[in-house]
N, C-alpha and C positions, 0 to 999 in steps of 0.2 A: 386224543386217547389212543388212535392207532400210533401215532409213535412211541408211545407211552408201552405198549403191549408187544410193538416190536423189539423194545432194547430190553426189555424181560426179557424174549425169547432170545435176547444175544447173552445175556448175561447166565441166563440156564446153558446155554450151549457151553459157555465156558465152562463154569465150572463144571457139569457131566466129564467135558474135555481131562479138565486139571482132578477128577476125582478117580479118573481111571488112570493117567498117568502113575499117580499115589500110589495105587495099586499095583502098576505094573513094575514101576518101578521098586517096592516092597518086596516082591517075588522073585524080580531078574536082575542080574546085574547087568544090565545096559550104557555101555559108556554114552556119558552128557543127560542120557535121559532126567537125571538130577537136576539139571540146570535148564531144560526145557519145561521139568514140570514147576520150578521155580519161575520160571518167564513167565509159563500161563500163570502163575499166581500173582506174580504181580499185574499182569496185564486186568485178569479178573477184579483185584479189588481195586487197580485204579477206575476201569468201566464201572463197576458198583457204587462208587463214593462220589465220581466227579458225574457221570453220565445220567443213573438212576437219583442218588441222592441228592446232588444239587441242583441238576437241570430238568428233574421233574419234578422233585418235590419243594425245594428253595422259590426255582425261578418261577416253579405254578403260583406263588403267593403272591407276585409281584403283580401292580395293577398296568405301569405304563409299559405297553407293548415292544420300545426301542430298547430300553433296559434287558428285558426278555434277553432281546436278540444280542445285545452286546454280554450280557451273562453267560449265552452259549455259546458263545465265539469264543469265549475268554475260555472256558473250561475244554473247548477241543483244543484251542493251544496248548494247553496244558498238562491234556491228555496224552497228546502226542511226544511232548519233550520230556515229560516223565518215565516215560515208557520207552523212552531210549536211553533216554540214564542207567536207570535199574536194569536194561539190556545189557550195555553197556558193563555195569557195575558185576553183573552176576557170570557174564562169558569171560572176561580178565580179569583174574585171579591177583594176578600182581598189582600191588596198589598205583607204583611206580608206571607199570604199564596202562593203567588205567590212568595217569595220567598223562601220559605220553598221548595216549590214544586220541583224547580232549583237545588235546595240543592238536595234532597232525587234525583232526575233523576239523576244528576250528580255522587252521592256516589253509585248509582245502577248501573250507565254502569262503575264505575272504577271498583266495586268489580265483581261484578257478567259475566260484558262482557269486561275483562280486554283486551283478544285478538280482539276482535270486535272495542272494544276503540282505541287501539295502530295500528290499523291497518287504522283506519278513519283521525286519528288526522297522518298517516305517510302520506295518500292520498292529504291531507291538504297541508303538508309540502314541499310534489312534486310539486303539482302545483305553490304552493305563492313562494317559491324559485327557483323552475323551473331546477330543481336537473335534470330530464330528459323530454323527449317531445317524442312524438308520431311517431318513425320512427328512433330514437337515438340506435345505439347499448349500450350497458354497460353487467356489469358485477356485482351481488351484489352476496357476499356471494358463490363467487363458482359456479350461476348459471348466464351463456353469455346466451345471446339472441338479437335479435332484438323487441324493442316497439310497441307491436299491438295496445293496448290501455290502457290507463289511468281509472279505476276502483274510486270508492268510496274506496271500500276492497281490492283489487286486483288489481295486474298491468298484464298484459297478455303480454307475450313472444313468438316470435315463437324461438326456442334453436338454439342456433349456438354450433359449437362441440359437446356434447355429446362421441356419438362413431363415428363422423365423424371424420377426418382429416381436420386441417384449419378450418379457420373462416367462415363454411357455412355451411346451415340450416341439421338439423338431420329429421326436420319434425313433430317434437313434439310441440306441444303448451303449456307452462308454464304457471300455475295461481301461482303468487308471489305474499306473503300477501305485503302488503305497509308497515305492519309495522318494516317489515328489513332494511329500509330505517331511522331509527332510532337507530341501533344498529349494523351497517354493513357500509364500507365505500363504497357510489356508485362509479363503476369507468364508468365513461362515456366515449366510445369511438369518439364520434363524436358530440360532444356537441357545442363546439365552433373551432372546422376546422375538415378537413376531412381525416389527414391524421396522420400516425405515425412513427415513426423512427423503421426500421425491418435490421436486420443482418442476414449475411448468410457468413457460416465457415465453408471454407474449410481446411482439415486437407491434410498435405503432411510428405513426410520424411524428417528427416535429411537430406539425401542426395541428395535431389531432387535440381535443378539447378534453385529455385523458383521466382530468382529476377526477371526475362525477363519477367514473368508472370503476375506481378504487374498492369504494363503500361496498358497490354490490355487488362485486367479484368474491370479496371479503365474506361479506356473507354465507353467501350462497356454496361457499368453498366449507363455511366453518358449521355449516347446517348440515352439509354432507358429509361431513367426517367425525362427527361428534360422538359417535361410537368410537369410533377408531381412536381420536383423541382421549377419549378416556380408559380404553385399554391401553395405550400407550403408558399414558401418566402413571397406572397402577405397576407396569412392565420396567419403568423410569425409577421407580422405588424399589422395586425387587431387586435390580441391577446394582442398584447404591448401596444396599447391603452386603453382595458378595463381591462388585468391584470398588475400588475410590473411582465415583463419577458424577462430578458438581450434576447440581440441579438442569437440569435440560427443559427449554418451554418446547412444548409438543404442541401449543395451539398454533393455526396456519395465520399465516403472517405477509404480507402483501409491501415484496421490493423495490424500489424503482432506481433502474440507471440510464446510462444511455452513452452511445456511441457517438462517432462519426455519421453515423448511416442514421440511427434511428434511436427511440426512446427503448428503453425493454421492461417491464413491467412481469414483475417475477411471483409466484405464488409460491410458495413452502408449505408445504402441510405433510403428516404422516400418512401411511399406507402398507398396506399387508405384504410381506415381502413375496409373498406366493400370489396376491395378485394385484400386483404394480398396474396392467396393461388395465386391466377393469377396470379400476378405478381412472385410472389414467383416461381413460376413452370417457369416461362418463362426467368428470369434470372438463373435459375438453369442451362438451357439449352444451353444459351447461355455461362455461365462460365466454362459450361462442353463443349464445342465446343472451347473454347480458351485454356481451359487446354490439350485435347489432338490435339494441334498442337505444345505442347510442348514435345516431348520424352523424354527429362531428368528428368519432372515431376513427381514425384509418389506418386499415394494419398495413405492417411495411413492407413493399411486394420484394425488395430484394433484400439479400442475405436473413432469409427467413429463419429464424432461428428459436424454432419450435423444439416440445420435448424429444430427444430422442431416443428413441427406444434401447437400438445399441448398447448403448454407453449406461456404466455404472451410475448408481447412486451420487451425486454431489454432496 
């Protein structure tokens, strides 16, 4: 509500501004004041229609909060490039030089602010495609984070990993130009559902007596996630509607191969992309509570080859 009451009181400033220009203009002949009192009037009804009309009365109807924000991201761009147009448009007089004028801005911010450019036109690109949203994790270029906010130039990150372990906050705050969004593939973790397919490998011997083990690994994996698994399956349909993407099983599912060194004994199941490491810890524990009521089990002391955190999704 207070910003709501602030851009009232910007929008009465204007126009008072552009009602006395009218005036003064009326009475004197002041060279340009014509086209100053023209500027503030455009400037005025673009604030009144895109600032007041859409982004407080439009975007207040809206229910989810990311939308919000990419709403009002959208209409200051727009606020901004309009308002340089009709600047533009109303101080060159000559149509021809108003074109020329286009020309020369345009060949000046590709040479001279080539990263300033590529980074405006990449901020563009997020929004109108909607590549990520405001609270999305992803991944561009090597650097995870979760979305603080969408920039003009910059996308702001708080860092996931780093020097932590797992998918959770180092503490850092990320300015990411936008323009890597144009030369880097975004990977978005939570874009369109919330969950991802995570493995966890246990390594055992040769001789370990591993098959009894299977059964209630299996379980005990699919009792835990059985939430999870059914928001998946409903997230799995949602997705098939707006992309082509055959039928996907989301229930966990228990792999066996084996190496030179040792057997590996793999577990699949889904999990919340925001919290990988929770669950991840909590099945750990529980598989290790199943494996030693096994005694003929032996895990494999070398090239241990446990989940790692690190490392992406498989």
């Amino acid at each position: 509500m207070e910003g709501f009451w602030k851009k009232v009181l910007i929008a009465a400033l204007f126009v008072m501004i552009t009602f006395f220009l009218a005036v003064v203009d009326m009475r004197f002949d002041v060279k340009y004041l014509s086209k100053v009192f023209l500027t503030l009037v455009s400037i005025t009804l673009l604030y009144l229609v895109l600032k007041l009309l859409v982004e407080e009365f439009l975007v207040g109807r809206l229910r989810d909060y990311r939308t919000r924000y990419t709403v009002k991201k959208t209409t200051s761009i727009l606020f901004l490039l309009l308002a340089s147009v009709f600047i533009i448009g109303i101080w060159i007089e000559n149509t021809q030089a108003i074109l020329v004028a286009y020309g020369l801005i345009a060949a000046g911010i590709a040479i001279s602010l080539q990263d300033l450019f590529k980074g405006f036109t990449g901020g563009i690109l997020i929004l109108v495609s909607n590549l990520y949203r405001v609270g999305d994790r992803i991944e561009i270029g090597g650097t995870y984070g979760d979305v603080m906010d969408i920039g003009i130039l910059y996308t702001t990150l708080m860092e996931t990993r780093g020097w932590v372990l797992g998918d959770q906050a180092s503490g850092r705050i990320i300015s990411l130009p936008n323009s890597n969004v144009l030369t880097n593939a975004v990977k978005n973790y939570t874009k369109d559902h919330s969950f991802l397919w995570e493995e966890i490998t246990i390594p055992v011997t040769f001789d370990s007596n591993w098959e009894p083990l299977i059964e209630p690994i299996l379980l005990a994996v699919r009792e835990y996630t059985s939430d999870l698994t059914k928001q998946a399956s409903k997230e799995i349909i949602e997705i098939g509607e707006k992309y082509y993407l055959p039928r996907r099983d989301v229930e966990p599912a228990v792999y066996v191969t084996f190496d030179q060194s040792f057997i590996k004994i793999s577990v699949r199941y889904v999990t919340e992309a925001k919290m990988r490491r929770f669950h991840a810890d909590a099945l750990h524990r529980l598989i290790l509570k199943e494996a030693a009521k096994h005694k003929d089990v032996k895990i494999a002391q070398s090239q241990l080859e446990s989940w790692k955190y690190g490392e992406g999704p498989t």
